[in-house]
DSSP file (Angstrom, degrees, kcal/mol; ACC not computed):
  #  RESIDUE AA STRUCTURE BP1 BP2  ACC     N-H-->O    O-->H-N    N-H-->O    O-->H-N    TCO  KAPPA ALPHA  PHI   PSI    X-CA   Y-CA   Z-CA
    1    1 A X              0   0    0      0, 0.0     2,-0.5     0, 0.0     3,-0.0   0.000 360.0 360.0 360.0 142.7  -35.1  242.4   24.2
    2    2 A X    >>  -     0   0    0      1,-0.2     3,-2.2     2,-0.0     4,-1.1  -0.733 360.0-149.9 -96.7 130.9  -35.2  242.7   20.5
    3    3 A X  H 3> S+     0   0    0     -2,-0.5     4,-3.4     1,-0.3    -1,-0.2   0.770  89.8  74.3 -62.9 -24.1  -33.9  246.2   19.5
    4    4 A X  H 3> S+     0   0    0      1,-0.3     4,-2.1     2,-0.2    -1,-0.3   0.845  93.1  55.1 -74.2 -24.4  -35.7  246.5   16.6
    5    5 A X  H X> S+     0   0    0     -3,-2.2     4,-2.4     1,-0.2     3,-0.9   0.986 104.3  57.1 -62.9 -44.4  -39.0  247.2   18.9
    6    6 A X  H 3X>S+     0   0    0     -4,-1.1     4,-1.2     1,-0.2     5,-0.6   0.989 107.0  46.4 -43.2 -51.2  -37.0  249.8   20.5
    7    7 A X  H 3X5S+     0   0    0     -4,-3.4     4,-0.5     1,-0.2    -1,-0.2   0.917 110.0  53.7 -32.5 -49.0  -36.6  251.4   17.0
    8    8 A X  H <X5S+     0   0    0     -4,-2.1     4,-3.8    -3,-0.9     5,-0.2   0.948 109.7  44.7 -59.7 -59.7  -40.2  251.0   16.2
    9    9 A X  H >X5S+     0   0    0     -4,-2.4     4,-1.4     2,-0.2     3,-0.9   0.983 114.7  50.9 -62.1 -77.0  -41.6  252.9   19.5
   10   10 A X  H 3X5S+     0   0    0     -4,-1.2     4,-2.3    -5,-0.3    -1,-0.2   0.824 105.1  53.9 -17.3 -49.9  -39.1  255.7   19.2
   11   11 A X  H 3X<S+     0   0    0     -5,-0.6     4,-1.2    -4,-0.5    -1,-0.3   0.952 116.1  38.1 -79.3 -49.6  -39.8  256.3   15.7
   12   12 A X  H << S+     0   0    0     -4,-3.8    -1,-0.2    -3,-0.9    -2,-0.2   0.569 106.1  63.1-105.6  18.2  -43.7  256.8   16.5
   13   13 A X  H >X S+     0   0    0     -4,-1.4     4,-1.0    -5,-0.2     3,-0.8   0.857 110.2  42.9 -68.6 -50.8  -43.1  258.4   19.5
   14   14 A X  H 3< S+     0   0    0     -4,-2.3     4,-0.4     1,-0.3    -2,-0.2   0.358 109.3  57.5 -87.3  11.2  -41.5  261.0   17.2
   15   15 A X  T 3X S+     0   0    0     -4,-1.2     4,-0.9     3,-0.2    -1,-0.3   0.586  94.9  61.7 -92.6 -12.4  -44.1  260.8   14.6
   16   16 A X  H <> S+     0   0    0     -3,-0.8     4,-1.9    -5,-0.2     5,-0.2   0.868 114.6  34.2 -51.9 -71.3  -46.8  261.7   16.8
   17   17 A X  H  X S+     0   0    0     -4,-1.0     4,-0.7     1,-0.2     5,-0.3   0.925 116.9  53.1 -80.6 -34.6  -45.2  265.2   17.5
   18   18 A X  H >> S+     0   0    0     -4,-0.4     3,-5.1     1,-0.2     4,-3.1   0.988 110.6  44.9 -44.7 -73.4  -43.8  265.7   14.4
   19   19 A X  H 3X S+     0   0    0     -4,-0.9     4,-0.6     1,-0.2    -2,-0.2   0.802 117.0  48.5 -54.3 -19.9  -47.1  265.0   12.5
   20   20 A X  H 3< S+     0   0    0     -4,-1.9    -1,-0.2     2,-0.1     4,-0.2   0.492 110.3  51.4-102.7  15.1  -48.9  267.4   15.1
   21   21 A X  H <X S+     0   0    0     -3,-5.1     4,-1.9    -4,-0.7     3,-0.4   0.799 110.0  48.6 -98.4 -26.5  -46.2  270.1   14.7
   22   22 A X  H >X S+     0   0    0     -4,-3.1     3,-2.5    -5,-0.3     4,-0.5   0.888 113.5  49.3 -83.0 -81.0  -46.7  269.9   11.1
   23   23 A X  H 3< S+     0   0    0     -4,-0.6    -1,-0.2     1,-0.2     5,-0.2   0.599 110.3  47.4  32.0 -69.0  -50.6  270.2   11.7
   24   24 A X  H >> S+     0   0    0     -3,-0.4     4,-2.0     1,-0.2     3,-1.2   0.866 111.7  49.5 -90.5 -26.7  -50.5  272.9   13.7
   25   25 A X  H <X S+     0   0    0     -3,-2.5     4,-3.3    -4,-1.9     5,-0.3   0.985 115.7  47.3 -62.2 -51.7  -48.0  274.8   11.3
   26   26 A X  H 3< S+     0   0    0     -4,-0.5    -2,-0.2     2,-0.2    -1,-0.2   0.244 110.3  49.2 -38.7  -4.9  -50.5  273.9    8.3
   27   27 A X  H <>>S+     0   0    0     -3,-1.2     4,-1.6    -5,-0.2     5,-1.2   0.623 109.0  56.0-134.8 -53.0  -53.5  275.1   10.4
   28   28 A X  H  <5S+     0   0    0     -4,-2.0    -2,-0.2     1,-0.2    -3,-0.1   0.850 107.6  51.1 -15.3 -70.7  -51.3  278.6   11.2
   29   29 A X  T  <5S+     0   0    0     -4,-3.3    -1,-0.2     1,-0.2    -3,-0.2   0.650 113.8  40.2 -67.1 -20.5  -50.9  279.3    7.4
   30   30 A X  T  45S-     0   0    0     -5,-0.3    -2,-0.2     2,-0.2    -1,-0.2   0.685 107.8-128.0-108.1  -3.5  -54.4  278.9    6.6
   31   31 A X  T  <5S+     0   0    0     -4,-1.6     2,-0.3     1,-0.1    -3,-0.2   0.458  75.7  42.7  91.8  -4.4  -55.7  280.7    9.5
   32   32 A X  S   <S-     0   0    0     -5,-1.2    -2,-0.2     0, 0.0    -1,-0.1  -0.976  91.9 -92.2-168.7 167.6  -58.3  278.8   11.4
   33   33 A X        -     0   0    0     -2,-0.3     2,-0.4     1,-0.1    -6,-0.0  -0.352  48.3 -94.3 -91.4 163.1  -58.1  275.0   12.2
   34   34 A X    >   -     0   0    0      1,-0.1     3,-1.1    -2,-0.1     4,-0.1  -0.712  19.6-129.7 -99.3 151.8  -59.7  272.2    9.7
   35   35 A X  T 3  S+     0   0    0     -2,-0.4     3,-0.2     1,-0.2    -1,-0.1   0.924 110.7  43.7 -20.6 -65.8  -63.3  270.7   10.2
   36   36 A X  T >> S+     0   0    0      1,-0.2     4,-1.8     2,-0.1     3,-1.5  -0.258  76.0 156.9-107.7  50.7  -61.9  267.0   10.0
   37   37 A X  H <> S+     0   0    0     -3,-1.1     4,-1.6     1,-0.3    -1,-0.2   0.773  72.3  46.9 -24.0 -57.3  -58.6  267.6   12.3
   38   38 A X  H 34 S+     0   0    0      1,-0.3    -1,-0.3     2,-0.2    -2,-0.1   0.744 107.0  54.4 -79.2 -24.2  -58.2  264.1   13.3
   39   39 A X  H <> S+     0   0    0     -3,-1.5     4,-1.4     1,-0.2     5,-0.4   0.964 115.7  41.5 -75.5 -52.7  -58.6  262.6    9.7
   40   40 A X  H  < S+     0   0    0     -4,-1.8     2,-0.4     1,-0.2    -2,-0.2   0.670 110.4  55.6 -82.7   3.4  -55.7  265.1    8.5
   41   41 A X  T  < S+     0   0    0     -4,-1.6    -1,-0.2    -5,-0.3   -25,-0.0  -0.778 115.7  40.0-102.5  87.7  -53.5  264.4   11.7
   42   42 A X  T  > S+     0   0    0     -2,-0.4     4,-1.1    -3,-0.3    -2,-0.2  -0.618 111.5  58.3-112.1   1.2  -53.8  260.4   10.8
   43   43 A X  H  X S+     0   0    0     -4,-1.4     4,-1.1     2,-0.1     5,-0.2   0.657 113.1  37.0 -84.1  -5.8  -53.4  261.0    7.2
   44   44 A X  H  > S+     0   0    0     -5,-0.4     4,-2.3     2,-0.1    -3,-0.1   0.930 116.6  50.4 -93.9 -27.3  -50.2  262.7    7.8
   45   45 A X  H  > S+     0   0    0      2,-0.2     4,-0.6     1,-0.2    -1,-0.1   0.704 112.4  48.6 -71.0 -29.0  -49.1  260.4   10.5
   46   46 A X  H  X S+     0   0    0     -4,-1.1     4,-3.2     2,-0.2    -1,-0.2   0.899 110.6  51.5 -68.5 -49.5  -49.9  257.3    8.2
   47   47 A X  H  X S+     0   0    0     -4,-1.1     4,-2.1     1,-0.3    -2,-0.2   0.982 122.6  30.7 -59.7 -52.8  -47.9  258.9    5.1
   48   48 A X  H  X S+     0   0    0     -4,-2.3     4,-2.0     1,-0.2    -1,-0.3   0.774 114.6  58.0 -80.6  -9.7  -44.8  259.5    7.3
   49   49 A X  H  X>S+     0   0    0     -4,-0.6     4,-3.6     2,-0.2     5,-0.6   0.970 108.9  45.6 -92.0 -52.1  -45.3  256.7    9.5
   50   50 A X  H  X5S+     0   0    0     -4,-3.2     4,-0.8     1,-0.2    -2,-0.2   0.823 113.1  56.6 -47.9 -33.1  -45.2  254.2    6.1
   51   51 A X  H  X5S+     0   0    0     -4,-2.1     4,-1.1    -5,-0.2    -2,-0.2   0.809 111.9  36.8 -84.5 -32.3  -42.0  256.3    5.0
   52   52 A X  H  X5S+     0   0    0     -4,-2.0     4,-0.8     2,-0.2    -3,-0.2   0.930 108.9  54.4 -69.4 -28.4  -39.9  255.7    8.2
   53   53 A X  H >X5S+     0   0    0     -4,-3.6     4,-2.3    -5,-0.2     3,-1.4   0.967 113.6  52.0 -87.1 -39.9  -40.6  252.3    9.1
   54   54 A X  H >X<S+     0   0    0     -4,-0.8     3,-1.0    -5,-0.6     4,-0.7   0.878 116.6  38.6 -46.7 -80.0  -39.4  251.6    5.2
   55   55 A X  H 3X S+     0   0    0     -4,-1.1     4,-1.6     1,-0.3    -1,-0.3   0.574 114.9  52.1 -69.9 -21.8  -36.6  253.3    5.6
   56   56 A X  H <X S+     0   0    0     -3,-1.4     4,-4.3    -4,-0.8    -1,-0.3   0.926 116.2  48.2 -66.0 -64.0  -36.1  251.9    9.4
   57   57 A X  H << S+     0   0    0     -4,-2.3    -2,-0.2    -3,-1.0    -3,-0.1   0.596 105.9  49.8 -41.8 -32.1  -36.5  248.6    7.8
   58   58 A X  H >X S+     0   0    0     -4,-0.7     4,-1.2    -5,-0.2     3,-0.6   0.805 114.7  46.7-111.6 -44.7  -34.3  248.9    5.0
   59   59 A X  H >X S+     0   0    0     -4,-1.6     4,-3.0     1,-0.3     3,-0.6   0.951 110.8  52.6 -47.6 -47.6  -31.2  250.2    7.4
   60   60 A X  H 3<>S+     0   0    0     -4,-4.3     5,-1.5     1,-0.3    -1,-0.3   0.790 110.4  42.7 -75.9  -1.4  -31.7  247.8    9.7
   61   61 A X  H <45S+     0   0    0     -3,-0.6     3,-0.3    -5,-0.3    -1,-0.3   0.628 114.7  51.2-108.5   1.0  -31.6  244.8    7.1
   62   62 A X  H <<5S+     0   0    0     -4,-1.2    -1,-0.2    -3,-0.6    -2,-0.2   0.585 103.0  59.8 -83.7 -26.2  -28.4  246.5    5.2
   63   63 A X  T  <5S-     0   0    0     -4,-3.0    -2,-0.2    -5,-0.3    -3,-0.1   0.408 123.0-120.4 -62.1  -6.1  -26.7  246.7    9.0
   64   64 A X  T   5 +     0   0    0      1,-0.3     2,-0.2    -3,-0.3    -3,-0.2   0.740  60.7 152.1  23.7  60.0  -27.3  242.8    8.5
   65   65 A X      < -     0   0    0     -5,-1.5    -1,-0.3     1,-0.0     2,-0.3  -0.430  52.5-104.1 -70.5 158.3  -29.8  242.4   11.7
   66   66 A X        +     0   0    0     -2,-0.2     2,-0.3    -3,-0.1    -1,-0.0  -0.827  43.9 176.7-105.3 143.8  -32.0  239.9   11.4
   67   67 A X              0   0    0     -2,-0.3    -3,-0.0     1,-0.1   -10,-0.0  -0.990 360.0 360.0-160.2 141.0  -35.4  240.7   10.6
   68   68 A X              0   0    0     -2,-0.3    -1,-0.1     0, 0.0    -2,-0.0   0.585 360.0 360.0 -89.2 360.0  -38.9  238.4    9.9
């Protein structure tokens, strides 16, 4: 099994809850919940999800795994 899937799934297991803890903090401070919830829970999930897997990506190929 190739680890790097392991990596993958982990990482957006914890991006899930992360992006709905930040949400929920974001939703807290302003006092009432948004309109278009779902839109700003996958624009946050997208943003961080594009900065981890970089950065997932870029460890593992300086650890010199092999990687397509």
């Amino acid at each position: 099994m190739n680890l790097e899937v392991v990596y993958y799934t982990l990482m957006a297991a914890g991006l899930y809850f992360i992006s709905d803890w930040i949400l929920d903090r974001w939703e807290v401070s302003r006092g009432e919940r948004f309109k278009n919830r779902s839109i700003i829970f996958f624009l946050i999930i997208l943003t961080l999800a594009f900065i981890s897997f970089s950065l997932v990506k870029y460890v593992l190929r300086t650890s010199g795994a092999t990687l397509p």
